[in-house]
Structure formats: structure tokens, C-alpha cells
C-alpha atoms as one frame of an Amber mdcrd trajectory, in Angstrom:
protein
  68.577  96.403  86.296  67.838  94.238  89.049  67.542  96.262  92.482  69.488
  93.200  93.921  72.636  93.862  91.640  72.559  98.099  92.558  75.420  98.453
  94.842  74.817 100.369  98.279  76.813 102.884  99.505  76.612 104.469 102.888
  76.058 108.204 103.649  79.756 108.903 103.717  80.795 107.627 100.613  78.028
 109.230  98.943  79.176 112.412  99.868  82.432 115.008 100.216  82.834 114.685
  96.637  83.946 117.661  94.039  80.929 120.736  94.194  81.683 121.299  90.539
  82.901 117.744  89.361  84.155 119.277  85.923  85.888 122.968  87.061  87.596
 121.353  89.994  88.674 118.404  88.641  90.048 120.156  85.755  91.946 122.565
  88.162  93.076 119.117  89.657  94.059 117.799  86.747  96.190 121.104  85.479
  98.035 121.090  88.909  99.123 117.120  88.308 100.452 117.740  85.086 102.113
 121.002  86.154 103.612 118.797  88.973 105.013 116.421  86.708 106.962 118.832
  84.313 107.820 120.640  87.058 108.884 118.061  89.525 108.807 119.377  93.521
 106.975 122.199  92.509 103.955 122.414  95.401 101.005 122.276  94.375  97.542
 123.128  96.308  94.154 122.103  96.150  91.341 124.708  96.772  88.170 122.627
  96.089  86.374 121.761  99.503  86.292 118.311  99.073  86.061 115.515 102.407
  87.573 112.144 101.750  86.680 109.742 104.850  89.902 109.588 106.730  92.583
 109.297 107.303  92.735 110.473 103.216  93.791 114.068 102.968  92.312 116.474
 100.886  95.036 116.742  98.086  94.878 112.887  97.416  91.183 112.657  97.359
  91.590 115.241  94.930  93.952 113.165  92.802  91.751 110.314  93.039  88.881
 111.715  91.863  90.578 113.638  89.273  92.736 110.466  87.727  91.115 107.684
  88.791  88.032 105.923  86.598  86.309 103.126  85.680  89.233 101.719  83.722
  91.914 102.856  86.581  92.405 100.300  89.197  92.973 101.705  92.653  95.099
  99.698  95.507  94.701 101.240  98.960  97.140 100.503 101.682  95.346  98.732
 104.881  93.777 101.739 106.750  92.519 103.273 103.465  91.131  99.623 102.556
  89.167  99.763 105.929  87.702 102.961 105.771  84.824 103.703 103.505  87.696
 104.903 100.923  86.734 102.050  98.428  83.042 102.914  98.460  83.629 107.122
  98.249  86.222 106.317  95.017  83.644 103.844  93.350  80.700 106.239  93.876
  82.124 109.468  92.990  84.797 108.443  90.153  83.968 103.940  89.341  87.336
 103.781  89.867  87.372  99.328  91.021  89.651  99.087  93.950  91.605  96.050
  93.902  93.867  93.874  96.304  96.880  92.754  93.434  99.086  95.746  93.726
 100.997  94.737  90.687  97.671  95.435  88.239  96.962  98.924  89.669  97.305
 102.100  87.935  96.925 104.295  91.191  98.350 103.062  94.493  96.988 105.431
  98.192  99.536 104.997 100.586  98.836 106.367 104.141 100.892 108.668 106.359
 103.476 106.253 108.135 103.493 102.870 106.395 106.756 101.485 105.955 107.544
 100.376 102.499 110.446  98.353 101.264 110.287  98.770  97.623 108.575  99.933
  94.731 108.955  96.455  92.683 105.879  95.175  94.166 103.657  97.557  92.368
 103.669  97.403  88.432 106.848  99.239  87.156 105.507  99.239  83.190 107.699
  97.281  80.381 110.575  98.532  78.297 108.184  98.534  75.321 104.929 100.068
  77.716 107.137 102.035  80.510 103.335 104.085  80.786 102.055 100.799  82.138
 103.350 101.592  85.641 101.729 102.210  89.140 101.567 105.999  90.515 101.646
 105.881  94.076 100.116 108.184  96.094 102.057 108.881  99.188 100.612 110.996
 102.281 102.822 112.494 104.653 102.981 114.573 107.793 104.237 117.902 105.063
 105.863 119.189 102.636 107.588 121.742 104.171 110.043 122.221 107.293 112.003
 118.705 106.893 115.562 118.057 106.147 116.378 119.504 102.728 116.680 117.251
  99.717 118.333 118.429  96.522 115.922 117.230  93.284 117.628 117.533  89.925
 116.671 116.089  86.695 114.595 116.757  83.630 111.929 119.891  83.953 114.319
 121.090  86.482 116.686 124.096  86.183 119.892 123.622  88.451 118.333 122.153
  91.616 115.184 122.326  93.044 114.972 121.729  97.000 111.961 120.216  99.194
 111.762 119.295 102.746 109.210 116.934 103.592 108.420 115.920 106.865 107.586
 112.074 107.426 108.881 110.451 104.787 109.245 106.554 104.576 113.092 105.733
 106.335 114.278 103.692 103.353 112.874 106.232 100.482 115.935 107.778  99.027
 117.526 103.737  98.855 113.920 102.529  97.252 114.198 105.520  94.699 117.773
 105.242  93.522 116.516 101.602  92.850 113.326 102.611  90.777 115.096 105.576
  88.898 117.751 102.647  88.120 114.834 101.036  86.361 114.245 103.988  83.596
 112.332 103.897  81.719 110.374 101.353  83.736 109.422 102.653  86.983 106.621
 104.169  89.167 106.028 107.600  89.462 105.667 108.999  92.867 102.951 112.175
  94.039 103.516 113.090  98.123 100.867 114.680  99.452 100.349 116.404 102.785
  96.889 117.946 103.684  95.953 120.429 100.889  99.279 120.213  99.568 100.995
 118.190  96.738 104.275 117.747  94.698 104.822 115.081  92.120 108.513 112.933
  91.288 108.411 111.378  87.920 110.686 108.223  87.942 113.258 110.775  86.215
 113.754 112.942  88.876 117.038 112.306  90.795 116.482 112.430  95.176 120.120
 113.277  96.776 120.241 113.888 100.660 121.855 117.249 101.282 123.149 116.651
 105.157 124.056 113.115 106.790
């Protein structure tokens, strides 16, 4: 190969990556999947890993764990302008791209406003898998105004209270679970911390 066509990374996307790629990104990996049957479960990461801000911990986690050469990765704008695209490309090949529609894995940073979830690919009725999972950092997981989570993988009701969630969430998630099976699947993540909410999982406010 042509040293003109090796890509260049700087010194911070070379670095802050797993210390044992294959234990902790299996541990990763087990969380996920526990956070997915069990939806709102908390989940936290113990490998001492440094994603280049303002990426937390538990999402470069999920990143490198989920995200590969055939995976492409949309980052919201600060993530985009950080050395986020090089760190994911040199520790996982996962392409970043700027269509959010064609991406398997959306990074969403604390405090961006979104609308909707139809702008990011919500699968078909014959390839629901073909969906976007977006990645959503927040202030925490715990302390915030108590939501009620019911649904499969859930017993009764399971309660969370995030802190810093997006105003118009609960609106933009009765509209994507109104979409089954289509849909995105959603993974907050605060610091160390993580839960996941499959597009199954109902959201209901439990004050006004």
C-alpha cells in the first residue's frame, strides 16, 4: 500500500481505547444485550476507556463494542468536530457518515434538541432490524422525575429517572413505538452508566 493512501490519525484518536479489546468488549457487549431484554435496567461500564470529549465513557464503550467496519456511525455536530470520527475509525473501522438515514449507530450529545426519530432509518416491515440505534448522552440516569417503563422483558413496571432528557422525548417515542415493528431503538447513557429502550418498551410520565 501506498504511504499516500495510509490514513493519519492524531495522538488522541490513537489512544483511550479498550486495554483488553476482547474481555472488555465482551463485558460490553453482555451488558447491551442484558439492557435490551431487560429494558431500564442500568447498566455500568468498568473498563478505563477515554473517548475525546464531550463522549462519555459508557458510549465510547458501546461504540467500540457494536460498531465495525460494516456499521455506519452518524455523530451529532460536537461529536463530528471532535476527534470522535478518527478514535471510532482507528480503534473499531467503524466509517462515520453524514446521511443519518443509512446509519446503523447514531451518538447524540448531552443537550441537543431533537424533533423526531423519522429522520434516522426506522428499518422496513419486512427488515424492522434495518433500523438506527441512537445513542443518547445525558446529564444521568438517576435523580429525575420518575417515568413508569412497561412492556416486553418487563415484569409490572419498571421506573427510571433520568436527568436531561430531550423536552419532546416521551411525544417522539409514542410516535416511534407507533411504528412497531419499524422503529429505532434507543440506549441513554450518562457517564459510566447505561440503560437501553427497545422500540417495544412503552415511556408513560408518572407526575404532570
Amino acid at each position: 500500500m501506498s504511504l499516500f493512501n495510509t490514513p493519519t490519525f492524531g495522538n488522541e484518536a490513537l489512544t483511550g481505547g479498550f486495554s483488553d479489546p476482547v474481555f472488555d468488549g465482551q463485558n460490553v457487549f453482555k451488558m447491551t444485550m442484558d439492557g435490551m431484554a431487560r429494558p431500564g435496567t442500568v447498566q455500568t461500564v468498568t473498563a478505563d476507556i477515554t473517548p475525546p470529549a464531550p463522549l462519555g465513557i459508557a458510549a465510547g464503550a458501546i461504540g467500540l463494542t457494536l460498531c465495525d467496519h460494516d456499521t455506519p456511525v452518524w455523530l451529532s455536530n460536537s461529536l463530528s468536530r471532535s476527534s470522535l470520527p478518527e478514535w471510532l475509525a482507528f480503534h473499531s473501522g467503524a466509517p462515520v457518515i453524514s446521511e443519518r438515514l443509512e446509519a446503523h449507530f447514531a451518538f447524540v450529545e448531552a443537550g441537543m434538541a431533537l424533533s423526531s426519530f423519522s429522520q434516522f432509518g426506522i428499518g422496513t416491515q419486512e427488515y424492522p432490524d434495518r433500523s438506527t440505534t441512537i445513542v443518547l448522552e445525558i446529564q444521568g440516569l438517576e435523580d429525575g422525575k420518575e417515568l413508569a417503563l412497561s412492556g416486553p422483558g418487563i415484569k409490572d413496571v419498571t421506573m427510571i429517572a433520568p436527568i436531561g432528557l430531550p423536552d419532546a422525548l416521551l411525544r417522539i417515542w409514542n410516535d416511534n413505538r407507533a411504528l412497531f415493528p419499524r422503529g429505532v431503538d434507543l440506549i441513554l447513557t450518562a457517564g459510566r452508566q447505561f440503560l437501553c429502550l427497545p422500540r417495544t418498551t412503552k415511556i408513560t410520565a408518572t407526575e404532570v
